[in-house]
VEXDREN-2710 file (C-alpha; in Angstrom, 1 decimal):
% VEXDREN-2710
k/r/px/py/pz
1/UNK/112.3/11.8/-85.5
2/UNK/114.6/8.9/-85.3
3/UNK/116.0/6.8/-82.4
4/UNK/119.7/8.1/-82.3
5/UNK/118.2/11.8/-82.3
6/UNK/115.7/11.1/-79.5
7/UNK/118.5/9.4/-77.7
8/UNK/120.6/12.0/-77.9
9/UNK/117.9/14.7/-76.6
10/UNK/116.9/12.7/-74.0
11/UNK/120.2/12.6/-72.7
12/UNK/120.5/16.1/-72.8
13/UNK/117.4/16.9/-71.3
14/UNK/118.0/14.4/-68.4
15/UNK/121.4/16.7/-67.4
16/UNK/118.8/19.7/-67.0
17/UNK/115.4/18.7/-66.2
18/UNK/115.7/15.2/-64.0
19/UNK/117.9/17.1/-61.3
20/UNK/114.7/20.0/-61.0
21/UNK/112.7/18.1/-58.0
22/UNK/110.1/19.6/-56.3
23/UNK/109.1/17.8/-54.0
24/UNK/105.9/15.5/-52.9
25/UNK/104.3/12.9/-51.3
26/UNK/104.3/9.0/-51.7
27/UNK/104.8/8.3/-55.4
28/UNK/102.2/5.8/-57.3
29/UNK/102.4/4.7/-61.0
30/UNK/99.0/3.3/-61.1
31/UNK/97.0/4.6/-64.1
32/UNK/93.8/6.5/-64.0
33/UNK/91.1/4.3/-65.1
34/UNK/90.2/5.2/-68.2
35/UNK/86.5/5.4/-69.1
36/UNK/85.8/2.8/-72.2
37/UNK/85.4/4.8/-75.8
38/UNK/82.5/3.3/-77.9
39/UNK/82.7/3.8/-81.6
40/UNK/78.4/5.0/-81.3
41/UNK/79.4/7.8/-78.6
42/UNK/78.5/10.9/-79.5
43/UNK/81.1/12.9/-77.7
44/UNK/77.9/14.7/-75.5
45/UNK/77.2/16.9/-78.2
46/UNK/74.2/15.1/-79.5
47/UNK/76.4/15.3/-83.0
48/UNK/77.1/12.7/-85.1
49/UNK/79.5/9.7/-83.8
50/UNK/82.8/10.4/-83.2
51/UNK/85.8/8.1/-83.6
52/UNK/87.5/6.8/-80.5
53/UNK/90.7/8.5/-79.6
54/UNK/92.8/8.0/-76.9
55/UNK/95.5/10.3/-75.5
56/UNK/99.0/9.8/-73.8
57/UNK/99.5/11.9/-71.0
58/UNK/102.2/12.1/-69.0
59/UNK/101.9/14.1/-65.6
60/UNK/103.9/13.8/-62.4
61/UNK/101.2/15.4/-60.4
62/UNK/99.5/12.0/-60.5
63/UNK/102.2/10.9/-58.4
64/UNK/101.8/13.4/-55.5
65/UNK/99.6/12.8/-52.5
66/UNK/98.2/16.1/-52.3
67/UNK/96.9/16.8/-55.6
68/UNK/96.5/12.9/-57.0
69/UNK/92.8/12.1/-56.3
70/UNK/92.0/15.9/-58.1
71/UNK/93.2/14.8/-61.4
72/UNK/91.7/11.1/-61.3
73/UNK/88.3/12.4/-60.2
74/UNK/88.9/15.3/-63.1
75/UNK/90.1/12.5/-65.3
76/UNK/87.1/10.6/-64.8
77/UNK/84.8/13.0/-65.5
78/UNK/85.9/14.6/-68.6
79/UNK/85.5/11.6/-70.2
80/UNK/82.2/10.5/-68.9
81/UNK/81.4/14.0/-71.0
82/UNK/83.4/12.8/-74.0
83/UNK/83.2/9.4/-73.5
84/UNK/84.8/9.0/-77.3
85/UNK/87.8/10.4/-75.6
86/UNK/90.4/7.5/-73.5
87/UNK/93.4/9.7/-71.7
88/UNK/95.8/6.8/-70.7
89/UNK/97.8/8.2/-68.0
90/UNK/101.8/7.7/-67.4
91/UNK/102.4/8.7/-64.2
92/UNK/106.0/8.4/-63.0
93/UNK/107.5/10.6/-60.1
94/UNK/109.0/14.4/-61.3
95/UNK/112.8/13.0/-61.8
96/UNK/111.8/10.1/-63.4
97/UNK/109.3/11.9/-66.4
98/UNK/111.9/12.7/-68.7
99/UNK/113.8/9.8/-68.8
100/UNK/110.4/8.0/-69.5
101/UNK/108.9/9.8/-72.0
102/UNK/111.9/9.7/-73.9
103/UNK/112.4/6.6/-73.7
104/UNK/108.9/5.5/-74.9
105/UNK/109.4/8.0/-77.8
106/UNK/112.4/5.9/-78.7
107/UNK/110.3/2.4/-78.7
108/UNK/108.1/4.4/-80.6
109/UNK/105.2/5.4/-78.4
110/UNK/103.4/8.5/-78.8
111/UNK/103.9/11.5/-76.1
112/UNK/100.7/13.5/-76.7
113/UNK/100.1/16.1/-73.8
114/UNK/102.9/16.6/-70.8
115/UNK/101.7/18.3/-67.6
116/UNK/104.9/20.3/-66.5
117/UNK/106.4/23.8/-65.9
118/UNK/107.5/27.1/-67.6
119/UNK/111.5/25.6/-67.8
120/UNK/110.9/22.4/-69.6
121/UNK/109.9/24.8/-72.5
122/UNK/113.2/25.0/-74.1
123/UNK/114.5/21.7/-74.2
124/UNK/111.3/20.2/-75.1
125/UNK/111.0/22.9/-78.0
126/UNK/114.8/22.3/-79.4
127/UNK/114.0/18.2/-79.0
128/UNK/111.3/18.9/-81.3
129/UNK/108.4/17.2/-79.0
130/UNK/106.3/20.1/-78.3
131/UNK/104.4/22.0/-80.1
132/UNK/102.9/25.8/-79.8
133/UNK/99.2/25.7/-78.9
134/UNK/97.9/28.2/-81.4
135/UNK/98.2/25.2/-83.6
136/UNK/95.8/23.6/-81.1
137/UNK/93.7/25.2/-79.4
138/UNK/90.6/27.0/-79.9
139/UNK/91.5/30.3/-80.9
140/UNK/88.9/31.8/-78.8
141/UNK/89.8/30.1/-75.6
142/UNK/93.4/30.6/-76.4
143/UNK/93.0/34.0/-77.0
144/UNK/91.3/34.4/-73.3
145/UNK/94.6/33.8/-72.0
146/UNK/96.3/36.9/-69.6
147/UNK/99.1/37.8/-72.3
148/UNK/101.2/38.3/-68.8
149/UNK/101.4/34.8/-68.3
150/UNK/101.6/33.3/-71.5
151/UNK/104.7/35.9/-72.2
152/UNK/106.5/33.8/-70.1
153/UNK/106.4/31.0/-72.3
154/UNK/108.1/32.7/-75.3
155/UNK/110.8/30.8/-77.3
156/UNK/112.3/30.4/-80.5
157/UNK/109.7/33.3/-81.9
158/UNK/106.8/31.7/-80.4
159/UNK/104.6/30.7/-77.5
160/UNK/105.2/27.8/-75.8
161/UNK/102.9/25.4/-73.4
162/UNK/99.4/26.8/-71.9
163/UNK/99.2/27.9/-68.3
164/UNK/97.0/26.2/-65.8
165/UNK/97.5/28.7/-63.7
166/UNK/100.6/30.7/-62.1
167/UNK/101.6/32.7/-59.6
168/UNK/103.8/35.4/-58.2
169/UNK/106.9/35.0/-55.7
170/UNK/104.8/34.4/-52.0
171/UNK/105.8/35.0/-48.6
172/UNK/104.1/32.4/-46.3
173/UNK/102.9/33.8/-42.7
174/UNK/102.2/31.8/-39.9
175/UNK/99.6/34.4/-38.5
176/UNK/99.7/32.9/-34.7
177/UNK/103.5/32.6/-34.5
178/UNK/103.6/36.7/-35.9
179/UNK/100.7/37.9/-33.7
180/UNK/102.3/36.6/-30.9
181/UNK/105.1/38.5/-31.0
182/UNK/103.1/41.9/-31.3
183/UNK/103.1/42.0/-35.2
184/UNK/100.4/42.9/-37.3
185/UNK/99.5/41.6/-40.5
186/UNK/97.7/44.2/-41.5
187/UNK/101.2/46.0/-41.0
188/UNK/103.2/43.6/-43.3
189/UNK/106.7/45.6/-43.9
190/UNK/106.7/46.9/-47.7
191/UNK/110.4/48.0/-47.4
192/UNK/113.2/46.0/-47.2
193/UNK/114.5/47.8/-43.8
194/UNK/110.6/47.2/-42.4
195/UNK/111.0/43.4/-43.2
196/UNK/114.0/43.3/-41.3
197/UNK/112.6/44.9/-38.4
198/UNK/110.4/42.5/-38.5
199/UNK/112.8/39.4/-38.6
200/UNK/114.7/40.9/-35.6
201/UNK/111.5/41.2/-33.1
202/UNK/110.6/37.6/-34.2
203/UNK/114.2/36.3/-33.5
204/UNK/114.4/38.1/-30.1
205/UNK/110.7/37.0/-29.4
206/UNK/111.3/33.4/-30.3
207/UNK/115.2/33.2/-29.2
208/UNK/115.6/29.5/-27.1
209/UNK/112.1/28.7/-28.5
210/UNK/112.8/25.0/-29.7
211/UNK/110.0/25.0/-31.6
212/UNK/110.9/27.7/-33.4
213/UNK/113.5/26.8/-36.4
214/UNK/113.0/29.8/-38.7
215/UNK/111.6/33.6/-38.7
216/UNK/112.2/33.9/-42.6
217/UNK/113.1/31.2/-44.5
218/UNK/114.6/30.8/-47.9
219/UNK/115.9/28.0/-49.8
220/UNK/119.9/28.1/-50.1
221/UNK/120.3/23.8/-51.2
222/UNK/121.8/23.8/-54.5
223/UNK/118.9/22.5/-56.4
224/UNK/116.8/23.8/-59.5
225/UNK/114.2/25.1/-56.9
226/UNK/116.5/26.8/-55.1
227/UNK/118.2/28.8/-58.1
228/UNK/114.7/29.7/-59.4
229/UNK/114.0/31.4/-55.9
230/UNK/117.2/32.6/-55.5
231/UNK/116.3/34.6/-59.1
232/UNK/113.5/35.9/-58.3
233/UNK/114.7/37.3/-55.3
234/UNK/117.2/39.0/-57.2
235/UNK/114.7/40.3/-59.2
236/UNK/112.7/41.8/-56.3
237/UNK/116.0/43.8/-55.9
238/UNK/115.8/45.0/-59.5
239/UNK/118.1/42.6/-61.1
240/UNK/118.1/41.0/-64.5
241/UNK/119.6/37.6/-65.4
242/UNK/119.0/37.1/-68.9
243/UNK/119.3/39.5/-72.0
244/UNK/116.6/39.6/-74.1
245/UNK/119.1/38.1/-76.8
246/UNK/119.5/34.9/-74.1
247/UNK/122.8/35.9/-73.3
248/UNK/123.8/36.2/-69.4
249/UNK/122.8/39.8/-68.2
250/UNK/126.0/41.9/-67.2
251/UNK/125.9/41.5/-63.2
252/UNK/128.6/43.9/-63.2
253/UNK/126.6/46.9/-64.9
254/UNK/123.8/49.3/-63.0
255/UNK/121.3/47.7/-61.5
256/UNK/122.3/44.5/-61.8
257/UNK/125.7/44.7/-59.8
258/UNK/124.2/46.5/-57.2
259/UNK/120.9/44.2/-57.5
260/UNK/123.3/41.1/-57.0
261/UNK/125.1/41.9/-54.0
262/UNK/122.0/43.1/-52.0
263/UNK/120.8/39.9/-53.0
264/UNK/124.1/38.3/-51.6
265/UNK/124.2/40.2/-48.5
266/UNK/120.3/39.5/-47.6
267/UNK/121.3/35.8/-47.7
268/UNK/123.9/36.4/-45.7
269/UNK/122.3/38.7/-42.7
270/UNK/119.6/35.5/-43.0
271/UNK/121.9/33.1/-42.3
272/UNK/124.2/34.8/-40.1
273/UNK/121.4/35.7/-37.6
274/UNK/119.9/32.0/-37.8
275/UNK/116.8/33.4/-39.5
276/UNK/117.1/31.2/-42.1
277/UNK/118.6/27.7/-42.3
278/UNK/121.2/26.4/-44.3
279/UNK/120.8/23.8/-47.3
280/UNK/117.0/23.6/-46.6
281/UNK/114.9/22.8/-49.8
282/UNK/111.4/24.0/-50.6
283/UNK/109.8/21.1/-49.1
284/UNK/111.8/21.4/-45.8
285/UNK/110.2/24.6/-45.6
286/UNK/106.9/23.5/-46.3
287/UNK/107.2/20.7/-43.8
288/UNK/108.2/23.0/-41.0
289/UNK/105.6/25.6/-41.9
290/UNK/102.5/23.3/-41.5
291/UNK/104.4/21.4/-38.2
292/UNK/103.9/25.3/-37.3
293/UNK/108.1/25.8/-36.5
294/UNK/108.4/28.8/-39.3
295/UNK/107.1/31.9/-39.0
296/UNK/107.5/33.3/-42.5
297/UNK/109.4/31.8/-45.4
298/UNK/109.0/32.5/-49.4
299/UNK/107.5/29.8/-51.5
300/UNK/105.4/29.1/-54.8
301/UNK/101.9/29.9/-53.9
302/UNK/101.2/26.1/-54.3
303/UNK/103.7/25.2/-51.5
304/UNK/100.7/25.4/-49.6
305/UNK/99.1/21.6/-51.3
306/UNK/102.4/20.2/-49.0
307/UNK/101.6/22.7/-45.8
308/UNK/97.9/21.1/-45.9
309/UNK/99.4/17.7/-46.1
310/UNK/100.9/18.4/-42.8
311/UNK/98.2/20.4/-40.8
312/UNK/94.9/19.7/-42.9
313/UNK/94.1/22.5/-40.1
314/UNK/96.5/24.7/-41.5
315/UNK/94.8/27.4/-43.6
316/UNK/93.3/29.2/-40.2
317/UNK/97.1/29.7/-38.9
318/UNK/98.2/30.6/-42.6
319/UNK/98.3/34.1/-44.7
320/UNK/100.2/35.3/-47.7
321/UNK/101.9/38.3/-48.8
322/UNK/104.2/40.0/-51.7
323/UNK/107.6/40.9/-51.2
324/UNK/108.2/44.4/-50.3
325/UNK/107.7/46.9/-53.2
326/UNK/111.2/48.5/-51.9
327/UNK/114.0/45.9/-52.0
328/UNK/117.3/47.6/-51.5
329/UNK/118.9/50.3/-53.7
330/UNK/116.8/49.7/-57.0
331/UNK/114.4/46.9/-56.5
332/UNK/110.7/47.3/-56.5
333/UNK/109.6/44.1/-55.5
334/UNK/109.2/42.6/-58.8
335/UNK/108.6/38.8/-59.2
336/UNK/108.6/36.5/-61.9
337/UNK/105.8/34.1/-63.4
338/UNK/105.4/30.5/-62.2
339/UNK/103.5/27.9/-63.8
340/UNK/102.2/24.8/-64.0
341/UNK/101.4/24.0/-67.7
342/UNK/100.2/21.9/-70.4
343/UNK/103.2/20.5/-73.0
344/UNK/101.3/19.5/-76.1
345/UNK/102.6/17.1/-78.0
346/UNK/104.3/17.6/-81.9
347/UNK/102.8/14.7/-83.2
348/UNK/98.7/14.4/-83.0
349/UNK/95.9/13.7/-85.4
350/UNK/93.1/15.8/-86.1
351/UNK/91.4/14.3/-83.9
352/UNK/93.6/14.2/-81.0
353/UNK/94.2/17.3/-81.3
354/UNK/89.9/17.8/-81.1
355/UNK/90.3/15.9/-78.2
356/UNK/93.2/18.0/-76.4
357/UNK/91.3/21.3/-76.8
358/UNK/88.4/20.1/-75.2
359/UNK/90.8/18.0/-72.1
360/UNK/92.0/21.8/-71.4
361/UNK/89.2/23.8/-71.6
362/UNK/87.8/21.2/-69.0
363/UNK/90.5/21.6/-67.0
364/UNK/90.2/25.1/-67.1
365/UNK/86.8/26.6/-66.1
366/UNK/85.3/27.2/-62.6
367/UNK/83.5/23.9/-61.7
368/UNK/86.7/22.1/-62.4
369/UNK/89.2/24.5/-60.8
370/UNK/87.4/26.3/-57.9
371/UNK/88.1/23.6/-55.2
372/UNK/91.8/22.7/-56.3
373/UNK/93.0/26.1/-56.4
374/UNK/90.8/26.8/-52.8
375/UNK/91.9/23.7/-51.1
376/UNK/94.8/22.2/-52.9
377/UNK/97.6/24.2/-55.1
378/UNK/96.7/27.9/-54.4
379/UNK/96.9/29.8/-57.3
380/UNK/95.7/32.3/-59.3
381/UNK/94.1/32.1/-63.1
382/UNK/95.8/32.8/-66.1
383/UNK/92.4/32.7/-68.0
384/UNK/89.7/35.6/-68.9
385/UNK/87.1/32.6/-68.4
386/UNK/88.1/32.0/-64.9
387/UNK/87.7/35.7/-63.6
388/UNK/84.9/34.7/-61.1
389/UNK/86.6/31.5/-60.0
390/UNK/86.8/32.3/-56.1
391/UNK/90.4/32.0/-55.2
392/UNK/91.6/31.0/-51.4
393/UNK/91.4/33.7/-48.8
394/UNK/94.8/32.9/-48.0
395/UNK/96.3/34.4/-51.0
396/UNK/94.7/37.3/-50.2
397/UNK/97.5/39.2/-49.1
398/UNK/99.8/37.9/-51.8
399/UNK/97.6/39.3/-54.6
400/UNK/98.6/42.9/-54.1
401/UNK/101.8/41.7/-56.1
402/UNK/100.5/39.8/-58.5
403/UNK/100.4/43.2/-60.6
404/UNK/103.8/43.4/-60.0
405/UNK/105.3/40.4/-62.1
406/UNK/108.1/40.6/-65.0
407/UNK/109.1/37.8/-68.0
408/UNK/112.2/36.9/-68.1
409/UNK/113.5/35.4/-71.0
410/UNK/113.5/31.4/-71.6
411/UNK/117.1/30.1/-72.3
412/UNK/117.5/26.2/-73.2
413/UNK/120.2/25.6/-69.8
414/UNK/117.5/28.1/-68.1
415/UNK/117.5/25.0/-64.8
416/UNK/121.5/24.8/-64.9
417/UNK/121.9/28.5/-64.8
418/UNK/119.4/29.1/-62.2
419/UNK/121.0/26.4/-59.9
420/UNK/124.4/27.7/-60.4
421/UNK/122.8/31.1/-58.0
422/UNK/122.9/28.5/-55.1
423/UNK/126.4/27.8/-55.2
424/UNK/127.0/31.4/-55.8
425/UNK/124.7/32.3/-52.4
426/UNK/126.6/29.4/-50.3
427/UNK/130.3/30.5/-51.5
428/UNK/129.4/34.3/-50.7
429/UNK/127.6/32.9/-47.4
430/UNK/129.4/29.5/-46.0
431/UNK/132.4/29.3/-47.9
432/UNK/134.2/32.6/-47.6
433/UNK/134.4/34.2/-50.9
434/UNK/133.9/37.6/-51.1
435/UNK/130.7/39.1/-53.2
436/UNK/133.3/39.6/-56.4
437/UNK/134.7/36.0/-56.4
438/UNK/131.6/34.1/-56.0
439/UNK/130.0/36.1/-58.9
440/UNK/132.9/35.8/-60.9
441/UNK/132.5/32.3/-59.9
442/UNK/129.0/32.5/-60.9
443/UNK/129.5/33.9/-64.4
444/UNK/132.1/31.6/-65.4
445/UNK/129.5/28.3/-64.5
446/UNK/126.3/30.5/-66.4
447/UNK/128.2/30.8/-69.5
448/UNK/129.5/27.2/-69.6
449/UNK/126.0/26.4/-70.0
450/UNK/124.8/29.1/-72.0
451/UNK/127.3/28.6/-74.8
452/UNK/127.4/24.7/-75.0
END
């Protein structure tokens, strides 16, 4: 690929992926020491010498407090096993990993494995720097893969990215703040009208409680995060937001007009009754939960790696559970598929490639996994191979919806045209448009971005 085209991708990937933060700790761009490759290694196979190779991978999660000394220490170790293997590591914060990558493919450096998420897939397919892992992987570990989640990754005719693991759309409970208003779990609302119950005895319980910020949060600041919850709630209420054909679903046509302004009038009973706050991001949320000042919010089953950061106490006040499996006129509840994921790179060698299969097959086995996905970013697996990996008690509750999850179709603006739904939500909400205008509104900003 030549410089003037990688330029120009980057700079189109930087208008869609560098705004999509998600928050984190204290950012560090201090490498992982790599263990030293000696041409007599034998890889731990007892097999004949292998070759040195060396891997550049790029992954943000380095950067993060929370989940930082996991992927040195798992690092470390999977080359002590395959000490023929060196996996130099670029670690930059979230908004910053695009711009770099791109930028060291345009001086010519090699991008060989990306740790990211299920909406960098299009861009980094149509700029040509990813590859599908079919062409990769083992075809028996691929294969192990829950076809559910790797649906999600479908574009251009082909599967995109491997799953480290996913999850569903989570409500967060603080168990003490619920029981102490008379609610119990064990009695978590599965219609939308039970929820609301709900929400009201917690506002009247908690009303003048200072400590008290939120009974149900969700996210309404107009940020990638934001528009990607905002969708999924609208799916819970049976809505659709892309066509099959990647065209913008008709939110004026059964379910989806209905769908949409359920969706708008739940934000807006939220914010109207203080339930919710305005403009608070994901990490606000996730703050305030572990400080204990949110009773209930929805979140990305990992939120819960920035709720420990604040409380390391926090999983004995903290449960899970689905949305309700009746949202509104038509909805049942449904949620889409989150997840972090491996990006391989277009360009590797044989051997690389040798070397890549083995990296994720490390990173994806029980030993490895059970005390990150227990202690760290709850989640559950997206691999046959992980089936008796022990996941947290705290997701308990929200694995009764994890049955319950729908693909929706990858689109190249996918981040653009999910963020536009915040400004939708806040126009309907704060600004005064009526539920007509501000999806008009809506529509007109999707399709700029959809036929670009």
């Amino acid at each position: 690929m030549n410089k003037t085209k990688i330029l120009s991708i980057a700079m189109a990937l930087l208008l869609t992926l560098s705004l999509a933060a998600c928050g984190g700790g204290p950012q560090s761009s201090a490498p992982v020491p790599a263990s030293p490759s000696s041409p007599a290694a034998d890889g731990g196979t007892g097999d004949a010498p292998k070759e040195p190779v060396t891997l550049r991978f790029y992954n943000y999660a380095l950067s993060e407090t929370a989940k930082a000394d996991w992927w040195q220490s798992t690092i470390e170790n999977f080359q002590k096993e395959n000490d023929w293997v060196t996996i130099d590591t670029i670690t930059v914060d979230y908004n910053s990993m695009v711009s770099t990558f791109t930028n060291d493919l345009a001086s010519g450096l090699s991008v060989d494995l990306v740790y990211g998420e299920v909406s960098w897939v299009p861009a980094l397919v149509d700029g040509g720097f990813i590859q599908a892992p079919k062409n990769v992987l083992s075809a028996d570990f691929y294969n192990d893969y829950y076809s559910y989640v790797t649906d999600q990754f479908q574009y251009s005719g082909d599967v995109y990215g491997v799953p480290h693991y996913y999850t569903n759309s989570v409500i967060f409970v603080n168990k003490d703040l619920v029981t102490a208003a008379g609610l119990k779990l064990e009695e978590f609302p599965t219609t939308l009208d039970g929820l609301k119950s709900w929400i009201e005895t917690l506002n009247k319980h908690y009303s003048g409680d200072p400590n008290v910020t939120t009974t149900f949060g969700l996210t309404t600041a107009e940020v990638p995060a934001t528009g990607a919850n905002i969708n999924a709630i609208y799916t819970a209420f049976g809505g659709t937001l892309i066509n099959e054909d990647g065209s913008l679903a008709d939110l004026n046509a059964e379910p989806n007009k209905t769908a949409m302004r359920e969706t708008l009038d739940f934000y807006k009973y939220l914010l109207d009754t203080k339930s919710t706050q305005e403009n608070l991001k994901l990490k606000d949320y996730r703050a305030s939960f572990g400080a204990g000042n949110v009773c209930m919010y929805v979140d990305s089953s990992w939120g819960y790696a920035q709720i420990g950061e604040v409380d390391a106490n926090a999983k004995n006040f903290t449960a899970t559970a689905p949305l309700p499996t009746t949202m509104g006129t038509n909805g049942k509840g449904a949620s889409l598929v989150e997840s972090h994921c491996f990006l391989i790179g277009s360009q590797l060698s044989d051997a690389q490639k040798e070397a890549v299969d083995l990296f994720l097959q490390y990173c994806t086995k029980n030993e490895t996994m059970e005390g990150y996905l227990n202690n760290i970013g709850l989640a559950f697996v997206g691999n046959k191979r992980m089936e008796s990996c022990p996941i947290s008690p705290i997701l308990e509750g929200a694995a009764k919806g994890v049955d319950n999850v729908v693909r929706q179709t990858q689109i190249g603006p996918i981040i653009s045209v999910q963020t536009e739904l915040a400004s939708m939500v806040l126009n309907y909400t704060i600004n005064g448009m009526s539920a007509d205008d501000a999806i008009a509104e809506y529509v007109k900003q999707a399709e700029y971005y959809i036929n670009q």
